[in-house]
C-alpha positions as CSV (number, residue, x, y, z in Angstrom):
1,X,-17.2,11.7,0.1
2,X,-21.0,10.0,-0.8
3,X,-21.0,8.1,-3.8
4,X,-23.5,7.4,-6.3
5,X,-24.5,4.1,-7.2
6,X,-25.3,4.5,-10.5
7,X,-21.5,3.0,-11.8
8,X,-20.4,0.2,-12.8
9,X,-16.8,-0.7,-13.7
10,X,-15.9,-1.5,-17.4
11,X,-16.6,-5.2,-18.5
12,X,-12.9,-6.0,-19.1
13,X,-11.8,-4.8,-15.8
14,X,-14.0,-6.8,-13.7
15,X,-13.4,-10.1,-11.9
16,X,-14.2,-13.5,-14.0
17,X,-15.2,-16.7,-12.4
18,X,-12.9,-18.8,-14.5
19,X,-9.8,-16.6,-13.1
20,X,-9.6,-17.7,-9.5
21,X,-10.1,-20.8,-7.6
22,X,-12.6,-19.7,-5.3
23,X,-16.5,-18.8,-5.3
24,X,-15.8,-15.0,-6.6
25,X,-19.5,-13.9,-6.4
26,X,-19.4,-15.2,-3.0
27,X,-16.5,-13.6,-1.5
28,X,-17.5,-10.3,-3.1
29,X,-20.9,-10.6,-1.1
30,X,-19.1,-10.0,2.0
31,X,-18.3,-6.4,1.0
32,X,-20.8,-4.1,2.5
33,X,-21.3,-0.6,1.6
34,X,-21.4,2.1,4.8
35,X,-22.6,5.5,4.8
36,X,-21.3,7.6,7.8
37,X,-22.8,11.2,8.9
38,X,-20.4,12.9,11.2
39,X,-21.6,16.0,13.0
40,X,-20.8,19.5,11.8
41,X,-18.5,20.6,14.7
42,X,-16.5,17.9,14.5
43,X,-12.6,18.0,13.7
44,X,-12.7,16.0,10.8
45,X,-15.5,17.1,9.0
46,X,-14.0,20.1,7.1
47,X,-11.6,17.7,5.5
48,X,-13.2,14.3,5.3
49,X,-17.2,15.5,5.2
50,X,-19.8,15.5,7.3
51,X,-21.1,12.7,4.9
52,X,-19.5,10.0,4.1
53,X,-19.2,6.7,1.8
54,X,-17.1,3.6,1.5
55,X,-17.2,-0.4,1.9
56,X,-16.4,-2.6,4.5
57,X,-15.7,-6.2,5.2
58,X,-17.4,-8.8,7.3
59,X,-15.3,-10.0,8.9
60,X,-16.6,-12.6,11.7
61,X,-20.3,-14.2,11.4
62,X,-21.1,-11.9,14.4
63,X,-21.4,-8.9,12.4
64,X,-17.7,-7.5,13.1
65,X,-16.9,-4.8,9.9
66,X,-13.7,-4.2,9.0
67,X,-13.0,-0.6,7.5
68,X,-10.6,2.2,6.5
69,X,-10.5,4.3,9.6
70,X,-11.4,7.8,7.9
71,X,-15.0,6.8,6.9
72,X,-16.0,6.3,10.0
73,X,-13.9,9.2,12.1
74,X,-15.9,10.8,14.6
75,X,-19.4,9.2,13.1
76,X,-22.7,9.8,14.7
77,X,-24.4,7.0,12.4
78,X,-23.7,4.3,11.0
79,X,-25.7,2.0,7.9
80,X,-24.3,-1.0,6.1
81,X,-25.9,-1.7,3.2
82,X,-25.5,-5.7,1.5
83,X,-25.3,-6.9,-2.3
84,X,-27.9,-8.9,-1.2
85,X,-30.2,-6.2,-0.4
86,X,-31.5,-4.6,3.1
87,X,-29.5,-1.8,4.9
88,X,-28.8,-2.3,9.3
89,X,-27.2,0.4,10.7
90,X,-23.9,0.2,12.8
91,X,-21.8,1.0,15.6
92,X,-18.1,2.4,15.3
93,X,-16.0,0.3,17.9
94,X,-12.6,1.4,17.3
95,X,-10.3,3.5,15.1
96,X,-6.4,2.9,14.8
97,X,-4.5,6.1,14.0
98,X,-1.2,4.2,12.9
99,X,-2.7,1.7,10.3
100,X,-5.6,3.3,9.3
101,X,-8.3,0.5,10.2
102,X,-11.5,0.9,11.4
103,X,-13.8,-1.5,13.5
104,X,-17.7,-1.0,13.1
105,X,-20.1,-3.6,14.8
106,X,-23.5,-4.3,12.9
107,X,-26.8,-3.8,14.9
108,X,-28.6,-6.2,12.7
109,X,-28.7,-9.0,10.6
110,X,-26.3,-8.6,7.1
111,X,-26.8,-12.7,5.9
112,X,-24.0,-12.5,3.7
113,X,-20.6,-15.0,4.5
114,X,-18.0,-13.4,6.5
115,X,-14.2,-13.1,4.7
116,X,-11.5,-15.2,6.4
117,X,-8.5,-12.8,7.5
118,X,-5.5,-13.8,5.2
119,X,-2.8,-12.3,7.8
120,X,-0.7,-15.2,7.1
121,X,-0.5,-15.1,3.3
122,X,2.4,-13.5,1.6
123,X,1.6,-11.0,-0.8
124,X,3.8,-9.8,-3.0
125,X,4.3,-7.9,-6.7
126,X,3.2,-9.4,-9.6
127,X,0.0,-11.0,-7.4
128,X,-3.4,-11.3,-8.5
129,X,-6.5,-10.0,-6.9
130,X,-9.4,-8.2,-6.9
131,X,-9.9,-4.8,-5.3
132,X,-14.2,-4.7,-4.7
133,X,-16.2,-2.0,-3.6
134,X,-20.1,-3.4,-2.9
135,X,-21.7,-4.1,-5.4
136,X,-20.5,-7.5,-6.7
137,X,-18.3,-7.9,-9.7
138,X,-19.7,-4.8,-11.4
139,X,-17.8,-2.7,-8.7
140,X,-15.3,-5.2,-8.6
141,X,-11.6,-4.7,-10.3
142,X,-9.5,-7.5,-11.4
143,X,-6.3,-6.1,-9.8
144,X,-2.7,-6.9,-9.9
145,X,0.0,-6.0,-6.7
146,X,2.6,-3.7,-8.5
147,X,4.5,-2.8,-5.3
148,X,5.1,-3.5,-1.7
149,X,6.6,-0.6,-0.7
150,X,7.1,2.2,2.4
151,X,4.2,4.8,2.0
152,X,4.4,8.4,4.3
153,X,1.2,10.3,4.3
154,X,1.6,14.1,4.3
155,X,-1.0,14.1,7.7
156,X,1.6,12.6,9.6
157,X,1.1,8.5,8.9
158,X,3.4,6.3,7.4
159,X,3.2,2.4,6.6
160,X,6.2,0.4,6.3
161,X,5.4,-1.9,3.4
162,X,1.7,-1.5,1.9
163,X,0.2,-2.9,-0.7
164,X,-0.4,-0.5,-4.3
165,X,-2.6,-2.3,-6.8
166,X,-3.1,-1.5,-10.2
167,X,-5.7,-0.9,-12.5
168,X,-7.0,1.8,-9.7
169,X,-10.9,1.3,-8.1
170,X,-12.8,4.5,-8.3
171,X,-14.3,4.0,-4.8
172,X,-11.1,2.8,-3.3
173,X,-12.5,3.5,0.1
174,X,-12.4,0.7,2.5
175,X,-12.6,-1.6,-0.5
176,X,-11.6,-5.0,0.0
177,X,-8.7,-6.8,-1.7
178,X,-9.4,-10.4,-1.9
179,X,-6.2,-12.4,-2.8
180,X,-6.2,-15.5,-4.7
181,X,-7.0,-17.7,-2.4
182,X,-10.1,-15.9,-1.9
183,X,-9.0,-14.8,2.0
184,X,-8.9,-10.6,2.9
185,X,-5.3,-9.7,2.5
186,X,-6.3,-5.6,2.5
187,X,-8.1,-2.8,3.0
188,X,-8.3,0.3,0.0
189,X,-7.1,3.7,1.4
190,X,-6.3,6.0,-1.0
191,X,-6.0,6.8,-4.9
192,X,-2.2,7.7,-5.7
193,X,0.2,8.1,-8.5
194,X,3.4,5.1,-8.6
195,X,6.5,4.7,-10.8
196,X,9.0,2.6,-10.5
197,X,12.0,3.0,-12.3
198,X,11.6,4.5,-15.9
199,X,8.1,3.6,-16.0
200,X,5.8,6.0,-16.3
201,X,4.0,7.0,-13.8
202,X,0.4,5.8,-13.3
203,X,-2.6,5.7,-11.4
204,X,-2.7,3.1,-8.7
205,X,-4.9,1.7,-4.9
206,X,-3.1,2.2,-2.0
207,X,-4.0,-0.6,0.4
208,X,-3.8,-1.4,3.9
209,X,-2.4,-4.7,4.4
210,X,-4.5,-7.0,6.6
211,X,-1.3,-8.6,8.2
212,X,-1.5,-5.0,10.7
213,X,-4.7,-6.0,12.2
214,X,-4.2,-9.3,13.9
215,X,-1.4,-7.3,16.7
216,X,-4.4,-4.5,17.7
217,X,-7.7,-6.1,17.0
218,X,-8.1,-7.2,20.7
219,X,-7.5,-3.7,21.9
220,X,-9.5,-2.3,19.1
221,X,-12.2,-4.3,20.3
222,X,-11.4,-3.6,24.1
223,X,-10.1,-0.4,24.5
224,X,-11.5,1.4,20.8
225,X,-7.9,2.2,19.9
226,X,-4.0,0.3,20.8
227,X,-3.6,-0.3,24.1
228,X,-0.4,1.6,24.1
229,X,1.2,5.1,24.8
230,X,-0.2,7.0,21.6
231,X,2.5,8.2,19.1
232,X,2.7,12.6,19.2
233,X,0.2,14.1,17.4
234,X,1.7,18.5,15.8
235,X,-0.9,18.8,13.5
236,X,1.4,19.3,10.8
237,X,1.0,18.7,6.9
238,X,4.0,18.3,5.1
239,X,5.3,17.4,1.8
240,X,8.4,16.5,-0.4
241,X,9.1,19.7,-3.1
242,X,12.0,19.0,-4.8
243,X,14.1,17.4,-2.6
244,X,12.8,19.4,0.5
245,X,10.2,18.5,3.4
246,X,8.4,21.7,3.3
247,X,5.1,22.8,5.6
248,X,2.1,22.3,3.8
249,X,-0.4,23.3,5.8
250,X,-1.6,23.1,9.2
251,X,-4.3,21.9,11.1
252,X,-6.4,24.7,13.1
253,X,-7.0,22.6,16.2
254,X,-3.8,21.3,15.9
255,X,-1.0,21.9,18.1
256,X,1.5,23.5,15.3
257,X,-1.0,25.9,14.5
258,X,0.0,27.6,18.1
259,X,3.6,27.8,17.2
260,X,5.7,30.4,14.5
261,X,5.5,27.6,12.1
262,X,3.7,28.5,8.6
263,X,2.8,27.1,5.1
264,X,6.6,27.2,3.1
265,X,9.0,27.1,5.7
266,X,11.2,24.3,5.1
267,X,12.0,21.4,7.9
268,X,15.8,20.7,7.8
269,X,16.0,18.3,11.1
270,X,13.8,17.1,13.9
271,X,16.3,18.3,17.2
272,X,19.7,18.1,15.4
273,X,19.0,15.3,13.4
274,X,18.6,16.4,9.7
275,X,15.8,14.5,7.8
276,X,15.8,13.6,4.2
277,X,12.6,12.1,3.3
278,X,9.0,12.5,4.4
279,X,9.3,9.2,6.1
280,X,12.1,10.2,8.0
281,X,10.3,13.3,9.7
282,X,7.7,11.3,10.5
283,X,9.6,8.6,12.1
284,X,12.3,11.7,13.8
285,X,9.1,13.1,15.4
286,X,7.7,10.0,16.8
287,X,10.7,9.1,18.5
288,X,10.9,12.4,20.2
289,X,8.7,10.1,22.9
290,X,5.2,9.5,23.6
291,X,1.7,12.2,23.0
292,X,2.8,15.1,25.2
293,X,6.3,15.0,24.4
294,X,8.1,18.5,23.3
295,X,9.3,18.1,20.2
296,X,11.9,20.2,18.6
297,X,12.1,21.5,14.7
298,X,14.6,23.0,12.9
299,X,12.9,24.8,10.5
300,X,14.6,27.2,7.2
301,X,12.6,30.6,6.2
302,X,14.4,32.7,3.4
303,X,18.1,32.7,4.6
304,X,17.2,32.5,7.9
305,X,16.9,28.8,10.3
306,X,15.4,29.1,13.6
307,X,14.3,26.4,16.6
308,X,10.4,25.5,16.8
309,X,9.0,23.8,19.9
310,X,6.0,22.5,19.9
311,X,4.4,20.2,22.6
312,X,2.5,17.4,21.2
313,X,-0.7,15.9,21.7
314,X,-2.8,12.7,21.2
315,X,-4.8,13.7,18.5
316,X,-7.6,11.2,19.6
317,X,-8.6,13.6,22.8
318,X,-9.4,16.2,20.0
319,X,-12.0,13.5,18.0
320,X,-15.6,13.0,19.4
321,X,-16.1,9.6,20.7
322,X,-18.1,7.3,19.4
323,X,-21.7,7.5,20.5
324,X,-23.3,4.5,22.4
325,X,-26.3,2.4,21.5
């Protein structure tokens, strides 16, 4: 997942001054660029790398970074690099496995200005913003919201109404997307395809809205994760094929990977309630009851359907823990 620096995004797509009613080039300086190493044995590195690149977002003047979550997963460093020039390196504070944030706390001085937190701004399609990586407005997309919308994740994740933004970043990563009024109203995740209606599809950011942090920060920042009982964790990868939620994959440390279950068989219902939709697996699954809880699948293999119990886990016990400095 490193990055080269040697980009820039095309002249028409990039932010001008004139366009919004705040200082742009001063917003933008509070996007830092982080480089993660994450150690070879870890659980995450044969999917995400053992190297890593993004952005992230001051935050507070103290040096608090705001993050997508999967940069800094199981990280043994830490550097944040400025617009502005110099490079401190960091320290991971929390991760949240429902939204997706991250927390990292810089061991040094950044001198750039901290973003204000827009939680209380409405965002909605058909809004302008920009989507930056670091780097100013050469990595710096004049965006517009196309969607607010549910989002399931085939690793078992699922976000109620986020954010997709369109034209897509190239270094979506932990981006930040400023809104008009020049406040933090996201946090870039992933690259994805969106249509809506009889438009075609097309190439869009997926973004974390910032409106999800306010409710965990404290615990993030306390406990390194929510202060409440963690949702169950199968270590499943599904997917929607043609009207079925069929099993993708499966994670090796995962508990699924202990069970019958394998790639192709077909999920029809989560105890005896059928599912229809990616989003509704998820959601059947969590409710079966906290980490730990058994949870039951109905699962179809050639003409035959058979029962699949697999007991859960909080998938945090399997991810190393932050080192301390």
């Amino acid at each position: 997942m490193a990055r080269s620096i040697d980009w820039e995004i095309p002249n028409e797509f990039q932010p001008k001054a004139e366009d919004f009613e705040f200082d742009v080039d001063r917003a933008l300086s509070g996007v830092l660029g982080l480089q993660a190493t994450v150690p070879e044995d870890a659980v995450t590195a044969s999917t995400l790398g053992t190297e890593r690149a993004g952005s992230g977002v001051l935050i507070r003047k103290d040096g608090l970074v705001l993050t997508i979550g999967y940069l800094i997963t199981e990280a043994e460093t830490i550097w944040l690099t400025s617009s502005l020039g110099g490079a401190v390196p960091g320290h991971v504070l929390g991760y949240d496995q429902e939204t997706g944030f991250g927390l990292v706390q810089a061991l040094g001085r950044l001198n750039v200005p901290a973003l204000e937190v827009g939680a209380r701004r409405r965002v909605g399609a058909g809004d302008r913003a920009i989507l930056a990586a670091e780097g100013g407005r050469k990595h710096a997309v004049s965006a517009v919201v196309v969607a607010r919308q549910e989002f399931a994740g085939y690793w078992e994740y699922l976000l109620d109404r986020a954010i997709f933004t369109a034209p897509a970043h190239p270094f979506w990563g932990g981006a930040a997307l400023i809104g008009g009024d020049g406040s933090l109203i996201g946090i870039g995740s992933l690259h994805v395809q969106h249509s809506s209606g009889r438009e075609l599809r097309r190439d869009v950011n997926m973004v974390v809205p910032i409106d999800l942090l306010p409710p965990i920060i404290d615990d993030l920042l306390t406990y390194g994760r929510a202060n409440k009982p963690p949702r169950p964790w199968l270590g499943l990868y599904a997917a929607e094929v043609e009207d079925a939620i069929v099993v993708a994959g499966l994670s090796e440390r995962g508990p699924a990977s202990k069970t019958v279950l394998r790639p192709g068989d077909r999920i029809v219902a989560v105890r005896d309630e059928p599912i229809s939709s990616l989003a509704s697996l998820w959601r059947r699954i969590w409710a079966s009851g906290p980490a730990g809880s058994e949870v039951v699948l109905q699962v179809a293999r050639d003409n035959e359907t058979m029962k699949v119990r697999i007991m859960s886990t909080d998938r945090t016990l399997l991810l190393k823990a932050p080192q301390v400095h």
